[in-house]
N, CA, C and O atoms as a GROMACS GRO file, in nm:
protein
  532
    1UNK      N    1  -1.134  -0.129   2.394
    1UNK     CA    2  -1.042  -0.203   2.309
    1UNK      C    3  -1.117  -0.269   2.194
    1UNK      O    4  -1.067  -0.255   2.082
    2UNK      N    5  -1.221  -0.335   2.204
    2UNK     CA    6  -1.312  -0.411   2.081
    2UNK      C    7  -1.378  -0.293   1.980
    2UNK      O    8  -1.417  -0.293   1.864
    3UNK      N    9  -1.369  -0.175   2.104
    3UNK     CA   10  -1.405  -0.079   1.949
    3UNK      C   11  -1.272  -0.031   1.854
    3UNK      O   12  -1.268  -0.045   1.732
    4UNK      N   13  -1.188   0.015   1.919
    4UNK     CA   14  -1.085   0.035   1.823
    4UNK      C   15  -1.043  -0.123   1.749
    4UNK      O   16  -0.968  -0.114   1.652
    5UNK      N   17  -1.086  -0.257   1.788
    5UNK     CA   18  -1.079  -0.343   1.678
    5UNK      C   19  -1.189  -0.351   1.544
    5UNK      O   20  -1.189  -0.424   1.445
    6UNK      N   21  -1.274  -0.252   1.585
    6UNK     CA   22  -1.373  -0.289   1.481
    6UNK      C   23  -1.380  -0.213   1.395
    6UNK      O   24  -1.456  -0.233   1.300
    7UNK      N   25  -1.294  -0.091   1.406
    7UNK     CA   26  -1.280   0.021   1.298
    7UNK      C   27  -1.140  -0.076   1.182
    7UNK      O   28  -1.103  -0.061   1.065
    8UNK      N   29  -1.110  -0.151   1.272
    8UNK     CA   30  -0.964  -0.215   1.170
    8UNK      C   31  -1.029  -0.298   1.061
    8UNK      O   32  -1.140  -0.348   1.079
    9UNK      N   33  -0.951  -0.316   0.934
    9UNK     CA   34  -1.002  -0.378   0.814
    9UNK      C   35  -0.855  -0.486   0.760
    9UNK      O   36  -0.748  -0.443   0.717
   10UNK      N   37  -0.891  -0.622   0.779
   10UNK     CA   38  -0.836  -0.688   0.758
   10UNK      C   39  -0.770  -0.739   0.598
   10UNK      O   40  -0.859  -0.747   0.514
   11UNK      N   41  -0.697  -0.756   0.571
   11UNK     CA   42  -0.673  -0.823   0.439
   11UNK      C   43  -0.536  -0.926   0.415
   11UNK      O   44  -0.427  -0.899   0.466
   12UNK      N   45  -0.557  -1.038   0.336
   12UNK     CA   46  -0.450  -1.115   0.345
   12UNK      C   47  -0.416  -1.135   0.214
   12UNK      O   48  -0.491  -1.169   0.122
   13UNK      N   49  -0.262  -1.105   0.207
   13UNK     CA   50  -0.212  -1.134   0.030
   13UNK      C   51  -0.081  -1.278   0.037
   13UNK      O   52   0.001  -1.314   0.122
   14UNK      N   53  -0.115  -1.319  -0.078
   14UNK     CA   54  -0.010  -1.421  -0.069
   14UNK      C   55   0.091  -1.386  -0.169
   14UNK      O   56   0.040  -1.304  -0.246
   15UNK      N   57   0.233  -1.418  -0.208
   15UNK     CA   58   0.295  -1.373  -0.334
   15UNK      C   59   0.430  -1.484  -0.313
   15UNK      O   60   0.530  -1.482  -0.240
   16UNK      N   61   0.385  -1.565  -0.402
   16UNK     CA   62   0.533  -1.681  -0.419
   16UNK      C   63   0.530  -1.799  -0.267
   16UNK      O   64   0.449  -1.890  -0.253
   17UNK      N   65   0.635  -1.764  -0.173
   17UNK     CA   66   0.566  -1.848  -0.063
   17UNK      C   67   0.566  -1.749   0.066
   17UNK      O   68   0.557  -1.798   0.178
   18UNK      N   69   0.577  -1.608   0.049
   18UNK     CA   70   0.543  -1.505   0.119
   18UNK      C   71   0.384  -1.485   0.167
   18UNK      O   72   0.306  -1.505   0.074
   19UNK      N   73   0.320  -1.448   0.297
   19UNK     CA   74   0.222  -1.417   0.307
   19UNK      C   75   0.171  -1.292   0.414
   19UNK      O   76   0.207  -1.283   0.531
   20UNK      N   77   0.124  -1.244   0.377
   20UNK     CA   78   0.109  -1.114   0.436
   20UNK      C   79  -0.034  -1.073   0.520
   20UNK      O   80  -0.141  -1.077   0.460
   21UNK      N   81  -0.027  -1.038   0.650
   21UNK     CA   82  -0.162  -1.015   0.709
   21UNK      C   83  -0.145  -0.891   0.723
   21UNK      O   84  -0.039  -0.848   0.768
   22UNK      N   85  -0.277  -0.783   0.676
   22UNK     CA   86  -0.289  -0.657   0.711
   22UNK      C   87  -0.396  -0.613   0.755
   22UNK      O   88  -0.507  -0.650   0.716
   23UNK      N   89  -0.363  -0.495   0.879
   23UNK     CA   90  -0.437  -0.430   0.948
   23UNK      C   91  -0.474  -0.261   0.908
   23UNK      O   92  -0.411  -0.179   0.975
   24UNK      N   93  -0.538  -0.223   0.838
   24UNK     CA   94  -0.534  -0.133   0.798
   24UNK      C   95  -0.692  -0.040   0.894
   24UNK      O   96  -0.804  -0.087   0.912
   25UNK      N   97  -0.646   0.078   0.929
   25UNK     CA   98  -0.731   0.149   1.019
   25UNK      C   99  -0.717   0.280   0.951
   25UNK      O  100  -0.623   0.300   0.874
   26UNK      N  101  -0.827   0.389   0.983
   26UNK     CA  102  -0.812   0.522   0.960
   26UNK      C  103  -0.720   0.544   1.049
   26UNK      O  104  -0.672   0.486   1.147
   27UNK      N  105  -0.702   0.674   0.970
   27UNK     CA  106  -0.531   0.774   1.081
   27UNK      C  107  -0.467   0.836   0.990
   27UNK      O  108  -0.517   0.885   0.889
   28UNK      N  109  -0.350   0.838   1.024
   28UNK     CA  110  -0.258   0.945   0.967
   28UNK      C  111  -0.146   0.918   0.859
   28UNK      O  112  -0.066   1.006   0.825
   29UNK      N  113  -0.145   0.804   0.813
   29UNK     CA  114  -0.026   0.768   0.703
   29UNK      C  115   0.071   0.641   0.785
   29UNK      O  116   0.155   0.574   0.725
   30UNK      N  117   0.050   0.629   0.888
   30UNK     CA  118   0.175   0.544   0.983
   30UNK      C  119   0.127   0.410   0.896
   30UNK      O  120   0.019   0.368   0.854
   31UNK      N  121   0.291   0.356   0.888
   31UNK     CA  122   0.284   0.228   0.824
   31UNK      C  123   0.406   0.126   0.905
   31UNK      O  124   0.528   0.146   0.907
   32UNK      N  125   0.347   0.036   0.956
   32UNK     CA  126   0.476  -0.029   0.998
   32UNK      C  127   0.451  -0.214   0.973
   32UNK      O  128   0.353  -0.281   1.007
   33UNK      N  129   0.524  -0.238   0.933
   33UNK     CA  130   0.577  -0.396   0.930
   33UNK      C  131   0.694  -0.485   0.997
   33UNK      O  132   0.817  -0.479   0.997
   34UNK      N  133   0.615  -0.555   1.045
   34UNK     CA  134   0.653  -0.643   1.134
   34UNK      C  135   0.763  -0.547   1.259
   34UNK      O  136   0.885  -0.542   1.270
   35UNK      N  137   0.686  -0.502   1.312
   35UNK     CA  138   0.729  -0.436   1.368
   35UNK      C  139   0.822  -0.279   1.379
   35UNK      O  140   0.870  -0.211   1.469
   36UNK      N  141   0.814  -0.274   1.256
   36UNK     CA  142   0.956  -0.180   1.186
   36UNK      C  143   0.894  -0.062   1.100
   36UNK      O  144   0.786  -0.060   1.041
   37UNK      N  145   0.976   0.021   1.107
   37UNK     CA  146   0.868   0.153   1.025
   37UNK      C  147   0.904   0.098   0.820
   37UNK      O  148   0.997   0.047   0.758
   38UNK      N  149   0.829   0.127   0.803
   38UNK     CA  150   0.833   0.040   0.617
   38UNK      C  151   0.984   0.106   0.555
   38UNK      O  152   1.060   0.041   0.482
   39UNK      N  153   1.003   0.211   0.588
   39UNK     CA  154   1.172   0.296   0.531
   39UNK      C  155   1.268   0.179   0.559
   39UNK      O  156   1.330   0.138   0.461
   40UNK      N  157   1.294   0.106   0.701
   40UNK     CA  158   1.386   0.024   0.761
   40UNK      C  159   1.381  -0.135   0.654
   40UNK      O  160   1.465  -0.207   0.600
   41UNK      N  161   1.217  -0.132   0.667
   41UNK     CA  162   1.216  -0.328   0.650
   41UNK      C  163   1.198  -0.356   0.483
   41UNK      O  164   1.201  -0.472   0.439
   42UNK      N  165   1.178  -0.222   0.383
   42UNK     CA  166   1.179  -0.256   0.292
   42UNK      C  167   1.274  -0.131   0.249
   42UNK      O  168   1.217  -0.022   0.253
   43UNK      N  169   1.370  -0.131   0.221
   43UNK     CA  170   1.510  -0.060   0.214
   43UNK      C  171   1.492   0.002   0.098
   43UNK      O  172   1.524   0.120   0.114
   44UNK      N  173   1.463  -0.013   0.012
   44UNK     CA  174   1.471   0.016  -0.187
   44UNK      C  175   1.335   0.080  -0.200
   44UNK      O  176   1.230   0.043  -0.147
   45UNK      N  177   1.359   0.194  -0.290
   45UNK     CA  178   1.226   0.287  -0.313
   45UNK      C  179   1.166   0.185  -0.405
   45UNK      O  180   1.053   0.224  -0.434
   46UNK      N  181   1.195   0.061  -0.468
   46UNK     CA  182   1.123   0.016  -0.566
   46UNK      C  183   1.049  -0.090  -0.472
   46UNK      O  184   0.928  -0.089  -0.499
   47UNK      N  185   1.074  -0.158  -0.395
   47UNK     CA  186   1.000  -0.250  -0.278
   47UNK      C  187   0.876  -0.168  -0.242
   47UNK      O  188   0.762  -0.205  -0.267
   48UNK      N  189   0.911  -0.040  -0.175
   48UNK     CA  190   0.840   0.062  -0.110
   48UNK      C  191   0.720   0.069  -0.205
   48UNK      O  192   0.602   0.048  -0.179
   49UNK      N  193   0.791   0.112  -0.350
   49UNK     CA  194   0.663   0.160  -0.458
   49UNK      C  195   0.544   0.061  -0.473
   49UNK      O  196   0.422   0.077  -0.483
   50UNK      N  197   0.642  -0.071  -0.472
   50UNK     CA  198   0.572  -0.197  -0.511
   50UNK      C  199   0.459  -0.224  -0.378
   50UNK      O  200   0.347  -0.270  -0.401
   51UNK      N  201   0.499  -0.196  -0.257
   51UNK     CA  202   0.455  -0.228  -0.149
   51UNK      C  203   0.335  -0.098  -0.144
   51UNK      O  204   0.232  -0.144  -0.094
   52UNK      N  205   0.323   0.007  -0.170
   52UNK     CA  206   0.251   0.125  -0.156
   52UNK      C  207   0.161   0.138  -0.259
   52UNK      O  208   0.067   0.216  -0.242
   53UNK      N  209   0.170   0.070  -0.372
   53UNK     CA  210   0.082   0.117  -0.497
   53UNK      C  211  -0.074   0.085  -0.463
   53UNK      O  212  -0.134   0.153  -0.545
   54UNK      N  213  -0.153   0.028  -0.396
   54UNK     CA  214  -0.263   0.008  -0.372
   54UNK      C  215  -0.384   0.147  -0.367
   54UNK      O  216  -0.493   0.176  -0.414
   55UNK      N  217  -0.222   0.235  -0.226
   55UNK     CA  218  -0.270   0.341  -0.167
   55UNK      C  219  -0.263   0.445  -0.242
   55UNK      O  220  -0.352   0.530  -0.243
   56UNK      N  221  -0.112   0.451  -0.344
   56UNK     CA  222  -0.135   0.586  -0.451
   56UNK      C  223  -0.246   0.587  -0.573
   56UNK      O  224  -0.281   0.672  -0.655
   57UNK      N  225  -0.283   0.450  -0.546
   57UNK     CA  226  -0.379   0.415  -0.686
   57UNK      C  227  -0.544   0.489  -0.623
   57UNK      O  228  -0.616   0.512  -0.720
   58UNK      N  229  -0.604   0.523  -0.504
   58UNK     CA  230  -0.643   0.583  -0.413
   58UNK      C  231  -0.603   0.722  -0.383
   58UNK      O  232  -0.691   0.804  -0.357
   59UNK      N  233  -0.474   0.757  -0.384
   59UNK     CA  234  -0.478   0.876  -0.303
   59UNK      C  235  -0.472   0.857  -0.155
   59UNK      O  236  -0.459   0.963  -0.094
   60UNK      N  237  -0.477   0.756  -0.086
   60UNK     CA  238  -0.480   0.753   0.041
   60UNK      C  239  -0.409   0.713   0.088
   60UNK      O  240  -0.448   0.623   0.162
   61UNK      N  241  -0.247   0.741   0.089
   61UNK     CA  242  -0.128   0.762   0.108
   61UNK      C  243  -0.133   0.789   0.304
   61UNK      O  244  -0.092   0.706   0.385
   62UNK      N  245  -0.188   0.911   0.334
   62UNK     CA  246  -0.230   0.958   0.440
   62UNK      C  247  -0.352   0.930   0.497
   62UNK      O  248  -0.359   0.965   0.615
   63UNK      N  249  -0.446   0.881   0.455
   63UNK     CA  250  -0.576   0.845   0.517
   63UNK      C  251  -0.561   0.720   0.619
   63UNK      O  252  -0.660   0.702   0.690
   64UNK      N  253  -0.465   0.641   0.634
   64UNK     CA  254  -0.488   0.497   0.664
   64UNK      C  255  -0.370   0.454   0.767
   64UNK      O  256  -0.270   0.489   0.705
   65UNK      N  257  -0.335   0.408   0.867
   65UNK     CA  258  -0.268   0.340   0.896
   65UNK      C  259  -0.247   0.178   0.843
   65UNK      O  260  -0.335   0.110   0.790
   66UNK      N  261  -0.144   0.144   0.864
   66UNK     CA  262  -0.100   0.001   0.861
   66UNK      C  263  -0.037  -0.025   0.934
   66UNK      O  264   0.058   0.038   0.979
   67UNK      N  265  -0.099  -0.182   0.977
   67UNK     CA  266   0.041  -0.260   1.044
   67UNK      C  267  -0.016  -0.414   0.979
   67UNK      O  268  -0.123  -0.475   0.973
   68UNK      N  269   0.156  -0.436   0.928
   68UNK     CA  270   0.143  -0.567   0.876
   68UNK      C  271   0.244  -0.675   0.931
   68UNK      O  272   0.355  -0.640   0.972
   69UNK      N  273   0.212  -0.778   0.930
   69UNK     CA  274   0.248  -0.870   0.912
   69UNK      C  275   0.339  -0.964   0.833
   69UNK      O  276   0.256  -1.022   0.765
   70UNK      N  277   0.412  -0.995   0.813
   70UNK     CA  278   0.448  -1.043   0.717
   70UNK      C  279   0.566  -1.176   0.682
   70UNK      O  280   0.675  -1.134   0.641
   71UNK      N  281   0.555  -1.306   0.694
   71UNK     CA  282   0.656  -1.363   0.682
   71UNK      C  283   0.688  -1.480   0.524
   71UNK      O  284   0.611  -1.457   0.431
   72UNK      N  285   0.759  -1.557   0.510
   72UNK     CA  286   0.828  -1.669   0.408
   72UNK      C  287   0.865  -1.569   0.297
   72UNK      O  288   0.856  -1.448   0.315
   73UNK      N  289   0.904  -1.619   0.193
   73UNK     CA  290   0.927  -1.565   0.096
   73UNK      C  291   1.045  -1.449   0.136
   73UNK      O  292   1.068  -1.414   0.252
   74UNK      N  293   1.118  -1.395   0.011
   74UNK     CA  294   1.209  -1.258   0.010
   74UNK      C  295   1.120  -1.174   0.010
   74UNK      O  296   0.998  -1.178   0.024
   75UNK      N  297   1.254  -1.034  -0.022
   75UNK     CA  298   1.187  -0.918  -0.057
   75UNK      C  299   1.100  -0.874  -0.160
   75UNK      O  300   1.028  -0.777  -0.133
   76UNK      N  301   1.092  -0.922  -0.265
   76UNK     CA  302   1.017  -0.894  -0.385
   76UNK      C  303   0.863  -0.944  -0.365
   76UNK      O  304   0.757  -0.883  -0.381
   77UNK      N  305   0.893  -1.091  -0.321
   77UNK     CA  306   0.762  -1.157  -0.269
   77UNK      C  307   0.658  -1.126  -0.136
   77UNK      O  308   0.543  -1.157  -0.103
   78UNK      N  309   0.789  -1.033  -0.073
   78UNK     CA  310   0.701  -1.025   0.044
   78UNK      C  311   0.606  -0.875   0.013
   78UNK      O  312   0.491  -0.875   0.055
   79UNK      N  313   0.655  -0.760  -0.056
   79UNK     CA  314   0.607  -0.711  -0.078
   79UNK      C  315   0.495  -0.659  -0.182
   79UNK      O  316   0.433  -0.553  -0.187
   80UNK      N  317   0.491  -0.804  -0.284
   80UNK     CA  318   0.386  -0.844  -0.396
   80UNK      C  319   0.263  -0.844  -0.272
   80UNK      O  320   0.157  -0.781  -0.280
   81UNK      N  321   0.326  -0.969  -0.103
   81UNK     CA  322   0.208  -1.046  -0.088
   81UNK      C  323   0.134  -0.847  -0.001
   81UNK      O  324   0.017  -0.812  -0.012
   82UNK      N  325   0.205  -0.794   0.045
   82UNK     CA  326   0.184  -0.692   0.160
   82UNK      C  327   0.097  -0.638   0.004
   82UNK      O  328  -0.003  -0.710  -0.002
   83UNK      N  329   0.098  -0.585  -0.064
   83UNK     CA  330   0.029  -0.475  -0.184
   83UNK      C  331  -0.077  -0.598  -0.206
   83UNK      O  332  -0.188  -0.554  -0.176
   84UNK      N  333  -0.086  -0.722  -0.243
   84UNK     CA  334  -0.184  -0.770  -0.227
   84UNK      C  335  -0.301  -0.734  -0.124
   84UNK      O  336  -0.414  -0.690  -0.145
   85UNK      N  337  -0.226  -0.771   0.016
   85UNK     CA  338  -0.291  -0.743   0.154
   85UNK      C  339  -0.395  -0.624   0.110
   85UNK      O  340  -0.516  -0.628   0.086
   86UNK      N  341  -0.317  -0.536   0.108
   86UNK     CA  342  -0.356  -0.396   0.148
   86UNK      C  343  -0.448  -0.331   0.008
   86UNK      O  344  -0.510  -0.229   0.038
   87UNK      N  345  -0.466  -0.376  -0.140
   87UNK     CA  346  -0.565  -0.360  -0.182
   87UNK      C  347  -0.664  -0.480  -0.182
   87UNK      O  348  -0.741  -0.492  -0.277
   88UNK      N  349  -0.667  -0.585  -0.060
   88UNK     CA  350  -0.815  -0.644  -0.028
   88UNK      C  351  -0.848  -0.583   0.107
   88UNK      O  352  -0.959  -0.596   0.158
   89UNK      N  353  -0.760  -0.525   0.158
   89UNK     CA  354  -0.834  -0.471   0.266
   89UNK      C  355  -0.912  -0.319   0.272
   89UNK      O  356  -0.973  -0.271   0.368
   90UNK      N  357  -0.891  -0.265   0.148
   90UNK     CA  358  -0.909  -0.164   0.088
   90UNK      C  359  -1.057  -0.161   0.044
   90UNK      O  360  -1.149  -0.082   0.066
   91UNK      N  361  -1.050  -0.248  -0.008
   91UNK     CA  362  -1.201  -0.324  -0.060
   91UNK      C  363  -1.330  -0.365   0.045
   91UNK      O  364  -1.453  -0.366   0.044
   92UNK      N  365  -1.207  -0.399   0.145
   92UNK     CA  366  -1.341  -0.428   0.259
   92UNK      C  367  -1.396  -0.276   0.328
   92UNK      O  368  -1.515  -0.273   0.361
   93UNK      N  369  -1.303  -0.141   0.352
   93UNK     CA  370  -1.317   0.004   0.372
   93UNK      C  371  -1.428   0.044   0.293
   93UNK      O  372  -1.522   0.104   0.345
   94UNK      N  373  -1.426   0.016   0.162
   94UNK     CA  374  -1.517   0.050   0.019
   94UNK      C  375  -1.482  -0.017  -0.091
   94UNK      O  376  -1.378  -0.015  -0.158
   95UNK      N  377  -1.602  -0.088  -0.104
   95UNK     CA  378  -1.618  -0.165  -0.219
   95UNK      C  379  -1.641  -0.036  -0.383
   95UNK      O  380  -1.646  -0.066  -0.502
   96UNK      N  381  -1.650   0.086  -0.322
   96UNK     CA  382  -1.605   0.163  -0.464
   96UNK      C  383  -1.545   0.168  -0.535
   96UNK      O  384  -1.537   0.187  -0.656
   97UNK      N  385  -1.467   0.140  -0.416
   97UNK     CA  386  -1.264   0.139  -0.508
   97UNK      C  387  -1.241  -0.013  -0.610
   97UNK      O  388  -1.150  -0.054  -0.681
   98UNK      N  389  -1.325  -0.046  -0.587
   98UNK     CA  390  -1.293  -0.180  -0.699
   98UNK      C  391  -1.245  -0.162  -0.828
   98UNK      O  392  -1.138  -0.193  -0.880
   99UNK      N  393  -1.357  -0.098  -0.876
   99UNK     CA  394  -1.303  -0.038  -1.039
   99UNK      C  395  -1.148  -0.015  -1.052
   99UNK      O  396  -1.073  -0.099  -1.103
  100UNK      N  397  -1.115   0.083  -1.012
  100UNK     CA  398  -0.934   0.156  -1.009
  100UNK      C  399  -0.869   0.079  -0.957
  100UNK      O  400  -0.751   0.091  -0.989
  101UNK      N  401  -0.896  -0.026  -0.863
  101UNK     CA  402  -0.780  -0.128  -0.779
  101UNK      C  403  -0.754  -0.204  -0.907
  101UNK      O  404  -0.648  -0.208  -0.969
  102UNK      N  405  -0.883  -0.271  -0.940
  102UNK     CA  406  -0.875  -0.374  -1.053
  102UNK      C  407  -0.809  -0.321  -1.183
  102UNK      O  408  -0.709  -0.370  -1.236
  103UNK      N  409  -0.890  -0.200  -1.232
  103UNK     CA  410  -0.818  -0.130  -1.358
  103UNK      C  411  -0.655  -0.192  -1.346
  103UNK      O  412  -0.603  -0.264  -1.430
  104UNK      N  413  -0.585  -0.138  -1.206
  104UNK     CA  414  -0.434  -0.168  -1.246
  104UNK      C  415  -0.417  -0.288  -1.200
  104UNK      O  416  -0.298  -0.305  -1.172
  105UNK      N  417  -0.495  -0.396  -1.176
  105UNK     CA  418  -0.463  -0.525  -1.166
  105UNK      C  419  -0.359  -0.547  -1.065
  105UNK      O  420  -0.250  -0.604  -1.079
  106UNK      N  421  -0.436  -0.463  -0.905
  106UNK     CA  422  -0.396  -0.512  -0.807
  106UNK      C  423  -0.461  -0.609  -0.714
  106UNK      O  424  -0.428  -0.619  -0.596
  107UNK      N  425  -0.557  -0.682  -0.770
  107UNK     CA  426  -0.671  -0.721  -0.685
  107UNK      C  427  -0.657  -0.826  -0.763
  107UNK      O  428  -0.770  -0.869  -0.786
  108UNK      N  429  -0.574  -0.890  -0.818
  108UNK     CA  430  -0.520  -1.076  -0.889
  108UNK      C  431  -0.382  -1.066  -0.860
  108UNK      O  432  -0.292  -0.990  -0.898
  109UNK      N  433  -0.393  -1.216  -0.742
  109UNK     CA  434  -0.322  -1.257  -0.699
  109UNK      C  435  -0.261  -1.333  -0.812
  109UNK      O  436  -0.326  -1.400  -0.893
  110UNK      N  437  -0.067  -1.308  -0.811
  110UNK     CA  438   0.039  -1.328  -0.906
  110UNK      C  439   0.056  -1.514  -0.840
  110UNK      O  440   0.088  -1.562  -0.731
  111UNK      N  441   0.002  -1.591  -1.016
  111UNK     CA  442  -0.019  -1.752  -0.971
  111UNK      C  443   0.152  -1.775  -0.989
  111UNK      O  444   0.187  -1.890  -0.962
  112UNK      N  445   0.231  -1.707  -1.019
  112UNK     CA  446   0.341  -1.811  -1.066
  112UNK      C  447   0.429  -1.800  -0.936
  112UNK      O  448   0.433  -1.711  -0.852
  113UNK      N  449   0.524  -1.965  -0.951
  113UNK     CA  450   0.529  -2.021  -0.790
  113UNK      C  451   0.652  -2.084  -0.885
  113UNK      O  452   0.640  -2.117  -1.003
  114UNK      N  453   0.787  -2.092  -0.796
  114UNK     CA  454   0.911  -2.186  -0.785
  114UNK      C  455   0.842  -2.310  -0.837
  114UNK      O  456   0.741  -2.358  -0.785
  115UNK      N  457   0.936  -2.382  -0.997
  115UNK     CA  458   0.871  -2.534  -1.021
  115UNK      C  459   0.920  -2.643  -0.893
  115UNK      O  460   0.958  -2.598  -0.785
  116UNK      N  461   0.914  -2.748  -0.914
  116UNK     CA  462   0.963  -2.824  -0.849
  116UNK      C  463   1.047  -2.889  -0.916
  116UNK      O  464   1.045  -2.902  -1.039
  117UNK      N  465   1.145  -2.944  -0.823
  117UNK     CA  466   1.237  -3.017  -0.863
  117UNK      C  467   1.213  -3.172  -0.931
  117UNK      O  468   1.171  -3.243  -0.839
  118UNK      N  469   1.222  -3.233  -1.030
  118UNK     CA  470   1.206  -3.345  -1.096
  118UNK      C  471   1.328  -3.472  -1.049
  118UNK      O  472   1.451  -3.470  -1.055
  119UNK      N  473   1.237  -3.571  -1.004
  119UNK     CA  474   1.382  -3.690  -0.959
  119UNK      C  475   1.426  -3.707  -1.115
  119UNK      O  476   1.356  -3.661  -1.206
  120UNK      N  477   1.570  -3.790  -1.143
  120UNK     CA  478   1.632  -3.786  -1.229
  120UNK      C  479   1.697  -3.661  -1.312
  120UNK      O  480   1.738  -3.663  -1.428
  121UNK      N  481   1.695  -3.571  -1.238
  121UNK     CA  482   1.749  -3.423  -1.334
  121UNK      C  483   1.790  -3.346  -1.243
  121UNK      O  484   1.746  -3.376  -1.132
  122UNK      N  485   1.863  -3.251  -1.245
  122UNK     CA  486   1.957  -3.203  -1.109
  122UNK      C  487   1.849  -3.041  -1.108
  122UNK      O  488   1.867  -2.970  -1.008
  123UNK      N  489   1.822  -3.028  -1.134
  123UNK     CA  490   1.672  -2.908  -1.114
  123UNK      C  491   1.562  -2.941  -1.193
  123UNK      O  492   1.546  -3.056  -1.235
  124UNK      N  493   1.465  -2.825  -1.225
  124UNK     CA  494   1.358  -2.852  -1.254
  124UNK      C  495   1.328  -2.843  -1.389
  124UNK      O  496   1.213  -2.871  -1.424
  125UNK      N  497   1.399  -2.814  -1.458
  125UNK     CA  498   1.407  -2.830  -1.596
  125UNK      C  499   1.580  -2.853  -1.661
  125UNK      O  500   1.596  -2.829  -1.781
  126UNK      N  501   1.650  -2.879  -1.613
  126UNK     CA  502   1.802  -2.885  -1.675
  126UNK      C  503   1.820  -2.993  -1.624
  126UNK      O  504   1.776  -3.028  -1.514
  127UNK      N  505   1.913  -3.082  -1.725
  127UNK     CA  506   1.940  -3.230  -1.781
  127UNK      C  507   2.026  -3.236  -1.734
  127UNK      O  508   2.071  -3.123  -1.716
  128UNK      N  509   2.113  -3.341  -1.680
  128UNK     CA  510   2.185  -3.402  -1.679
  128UNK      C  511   2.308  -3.417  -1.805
  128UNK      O  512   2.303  -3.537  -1.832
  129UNK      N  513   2.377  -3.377  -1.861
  129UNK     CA  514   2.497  -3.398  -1.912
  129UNK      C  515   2.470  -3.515  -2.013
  129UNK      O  516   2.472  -3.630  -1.970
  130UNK      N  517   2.443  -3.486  -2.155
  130UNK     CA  518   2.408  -3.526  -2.255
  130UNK      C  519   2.548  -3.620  -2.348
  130UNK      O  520   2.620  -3.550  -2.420
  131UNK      N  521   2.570  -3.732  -2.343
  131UNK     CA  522   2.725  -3.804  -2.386
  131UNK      C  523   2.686  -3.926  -2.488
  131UNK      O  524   2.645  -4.034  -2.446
  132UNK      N  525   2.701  -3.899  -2.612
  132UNK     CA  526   2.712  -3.949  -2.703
  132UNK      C  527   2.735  -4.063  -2.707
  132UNK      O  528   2.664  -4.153  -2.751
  133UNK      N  529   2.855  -4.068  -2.653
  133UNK     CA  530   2.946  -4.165  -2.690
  133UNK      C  531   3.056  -4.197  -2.551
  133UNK      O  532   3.145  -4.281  -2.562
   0.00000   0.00000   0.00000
């Protein structure tokens, strides 16, 4: 059992308040999250794309298993943080791949985050009802 843990390559992505732990191993293409095969838990070929681009940016579509992790945040975020995951864990497999991960600027983590809400104003930038008179 500790050897099949040591062939695994870890990586963690964050995206909005989503965070994603991935296990990525050699094998055959199997990808599953949180339990679920990736077709089920990310429904939309554009989630999928967003969630997969690490591996087509590679070619290794089929080289790799996954199993991830993944909770907070929606769908958009959760699968920023999972494509995060999975091109740093990519990196830890081979540090070759740096160049081409980075080229498409999958390897910078996306800083922008929900503002916060401001006391005196009913959200985080919109006023309160402006009265003259």
């Amino acid at each position: 059992m500790a050897e099949a843990a040591s062939k695994d390559f870890i990586g963690i992505g964050r995206r909005k308040t989503a965070v994603a732990r991935v296990l990525l191993a050699p094998g055959s293409g199997r990808f599953v999250v949180n339990r679920r095969p990736l077709d089920t838990y990310f429904p939309t070929d554009t989630l999928r794309g967003h969630a997969l681009q690490p591996l087509v940016a590679i070619d290794g579509a089929d080289k790799y298993d996954l199993r991830v992790n993944v909770k907070g945040g929606g769908p958009n975020g959760q699968a920023g943080a999972v494509r995060l995951g999975i091109a740093r864990a990519l990196l830890k497999v081979d540090a070759a791949m740096r160049p081409t991960l980075k080229s498409q600027g999958l390897l910078t983590r996306d800083p922008r985050m929900k503002e916060r809400k401001k006391y005196g104003q009913p959200g985080a930038r919109k006023r309160f009802q402006f009265s003259k008179r």
